[in-house]
C-alpha positions as CSV (number, residue, x, y, z in Angstrom):
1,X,100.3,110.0,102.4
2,X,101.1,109.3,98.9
3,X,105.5,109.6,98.2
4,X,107.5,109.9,95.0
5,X,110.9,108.0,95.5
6,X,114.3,108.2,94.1
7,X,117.6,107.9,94.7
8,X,120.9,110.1,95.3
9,X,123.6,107.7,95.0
10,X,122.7,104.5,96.7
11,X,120.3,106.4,99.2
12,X,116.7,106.5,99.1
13,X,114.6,110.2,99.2
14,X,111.0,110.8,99.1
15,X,108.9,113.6,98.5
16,X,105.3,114.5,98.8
17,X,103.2,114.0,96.0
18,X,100.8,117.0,97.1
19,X,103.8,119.1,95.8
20,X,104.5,117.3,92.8
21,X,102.9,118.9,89.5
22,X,104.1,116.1,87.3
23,X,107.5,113.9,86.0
24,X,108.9,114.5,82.9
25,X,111.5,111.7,81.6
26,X,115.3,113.5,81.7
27,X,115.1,116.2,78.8
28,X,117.9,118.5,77.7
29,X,118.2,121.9,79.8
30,X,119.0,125.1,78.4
31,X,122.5,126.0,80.1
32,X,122.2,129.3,82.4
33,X,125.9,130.4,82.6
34,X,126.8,131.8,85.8
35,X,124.2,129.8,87.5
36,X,124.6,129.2,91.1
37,X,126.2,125.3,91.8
38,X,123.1,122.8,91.6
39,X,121.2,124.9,89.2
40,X,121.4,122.9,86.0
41,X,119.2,125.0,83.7
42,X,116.0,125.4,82.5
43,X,113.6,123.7,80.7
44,X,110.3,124.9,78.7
45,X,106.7,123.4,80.1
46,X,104.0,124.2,78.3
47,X,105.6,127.2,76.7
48,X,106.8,129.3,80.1
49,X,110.7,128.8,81.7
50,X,111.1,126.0,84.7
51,X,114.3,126.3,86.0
52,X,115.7,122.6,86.9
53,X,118.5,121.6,89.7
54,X,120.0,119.0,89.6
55,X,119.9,117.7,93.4
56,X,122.7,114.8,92.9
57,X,125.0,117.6,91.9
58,X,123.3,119.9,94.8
59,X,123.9,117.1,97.2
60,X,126.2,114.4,96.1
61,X,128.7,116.8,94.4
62,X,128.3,114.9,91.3
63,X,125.8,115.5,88.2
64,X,123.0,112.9,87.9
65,X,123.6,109.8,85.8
66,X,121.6,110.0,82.2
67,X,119.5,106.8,82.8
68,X,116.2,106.0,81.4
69,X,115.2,106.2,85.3
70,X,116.3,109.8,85.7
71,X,113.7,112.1,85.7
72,X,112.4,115.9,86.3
73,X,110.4,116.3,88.8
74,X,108.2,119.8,88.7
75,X,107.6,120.9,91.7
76,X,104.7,123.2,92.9
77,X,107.5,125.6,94.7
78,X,106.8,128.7,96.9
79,X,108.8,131.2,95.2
80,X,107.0,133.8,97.7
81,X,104.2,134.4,100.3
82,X,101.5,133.1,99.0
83,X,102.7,132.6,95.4
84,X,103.9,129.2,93.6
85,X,106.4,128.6,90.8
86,X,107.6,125.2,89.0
87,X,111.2,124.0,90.2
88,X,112.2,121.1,88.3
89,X,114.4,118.7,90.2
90,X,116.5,116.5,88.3
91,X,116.9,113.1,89.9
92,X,117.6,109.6,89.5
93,X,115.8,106.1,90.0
94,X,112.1,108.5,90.3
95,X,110.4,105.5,89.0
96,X,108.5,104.4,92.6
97,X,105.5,105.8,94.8
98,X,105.1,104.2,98.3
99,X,102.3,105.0,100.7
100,X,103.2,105.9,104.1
101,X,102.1,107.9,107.2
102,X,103.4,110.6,108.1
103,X,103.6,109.4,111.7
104,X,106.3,106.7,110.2
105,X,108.9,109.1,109.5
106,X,111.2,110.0,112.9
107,X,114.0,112.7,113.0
108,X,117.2,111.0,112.2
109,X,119.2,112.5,115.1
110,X,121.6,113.4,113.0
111,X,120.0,117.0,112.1
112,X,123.1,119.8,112.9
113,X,124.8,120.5,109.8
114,X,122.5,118.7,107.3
115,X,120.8,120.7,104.6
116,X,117.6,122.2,105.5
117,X,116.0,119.8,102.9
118,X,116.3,116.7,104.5
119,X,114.2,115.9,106.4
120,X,113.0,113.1,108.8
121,X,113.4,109.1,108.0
122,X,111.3,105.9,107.8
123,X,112.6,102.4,107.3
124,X,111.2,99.4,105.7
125,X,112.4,96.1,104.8
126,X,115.3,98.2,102.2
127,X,116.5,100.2,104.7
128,X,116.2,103.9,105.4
129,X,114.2,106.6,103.2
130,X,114.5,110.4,103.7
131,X,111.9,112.6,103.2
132,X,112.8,115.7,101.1
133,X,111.2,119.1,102.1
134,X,111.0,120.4,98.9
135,X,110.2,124.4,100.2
136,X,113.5,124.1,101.6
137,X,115.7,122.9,98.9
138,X,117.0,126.2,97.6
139,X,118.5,129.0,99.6
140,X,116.9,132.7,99.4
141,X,120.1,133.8,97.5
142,X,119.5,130.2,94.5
143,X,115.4,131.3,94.9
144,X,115.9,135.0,94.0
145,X,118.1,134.2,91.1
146,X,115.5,131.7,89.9
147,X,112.8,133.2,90.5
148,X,114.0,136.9,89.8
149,X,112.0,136.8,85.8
150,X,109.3,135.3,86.9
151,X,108.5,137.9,89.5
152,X,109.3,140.6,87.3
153,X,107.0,139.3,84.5
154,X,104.2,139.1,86.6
């Protein structure tokens, strides 16, 4: 299987390319006041709304760092049965793909409490990598908000 990498803090995260739609350097988000924590906006994508979250902030507590390396990544998200939207996640160091099996990756041990997100880990020669379940990153109260136009539009 083919990965996107990047980074939270000093930790490395990967996600499944056969979600991926594409990576957009770091552009400026339109503010959505009121917006649940994480949520840090939305973007336009050839012309219709992406709402982005930022997942350092979602995670780490912190916003992402504005480096040249920080990225959106648009996500192929299932907003509901049987129906897709575009989540843009905002994240750092996105700059690497590995290749790994999917047999590699072993629960951590460490699962109670963790987000429903994370997912299990690998290791190589730079230490451990987490793969991100990117259906899972938002709860049904974020997705509804997100999601909410979209579904009424259609």
């Amino acid at each position: 299987m083919l990965f996107l990498m990047f980074q939270l803090g000093q930790d490395r995260y990967v996600l499944d390319t056969g979600q991926v739609e594409t990576v957009l350097p770091l552009l400026a988000t339109k503010q959505l006041p009121g917006a649940p924590v994480g949520v840090a906006g939305v973007i336009s994508y050839r012309g219709r709304p992406v709402p982005v979250v930022d997942l350092a902030l979602l995670a780490l507590g912190r916003p992402a760092e504005p480096r040249l390396s920080t990225r959106i990544i648009l996500l192929r998200y299932p907003s509901a049965p049987g129906h897709d939207d575009l989540l843009g996640l905002l994240v750092e160091q996105a700059v690497e793909t590995i290749e790994r099996d999917r047999a590699d990756f072993a629960v951590s041990g460490v699962e109670a409490g963790l987000p429903p997100y994370l997912g299990p880990v690998a290791s190589d020669e730079r230490g451990l990598i987490q793969w991100v379940r990117g259906e899972a990153l938002l709860t049904r109260e974020i997705r509804e908000i997100l999601f909410r136009q979209q579904a009424a539009e259609s």
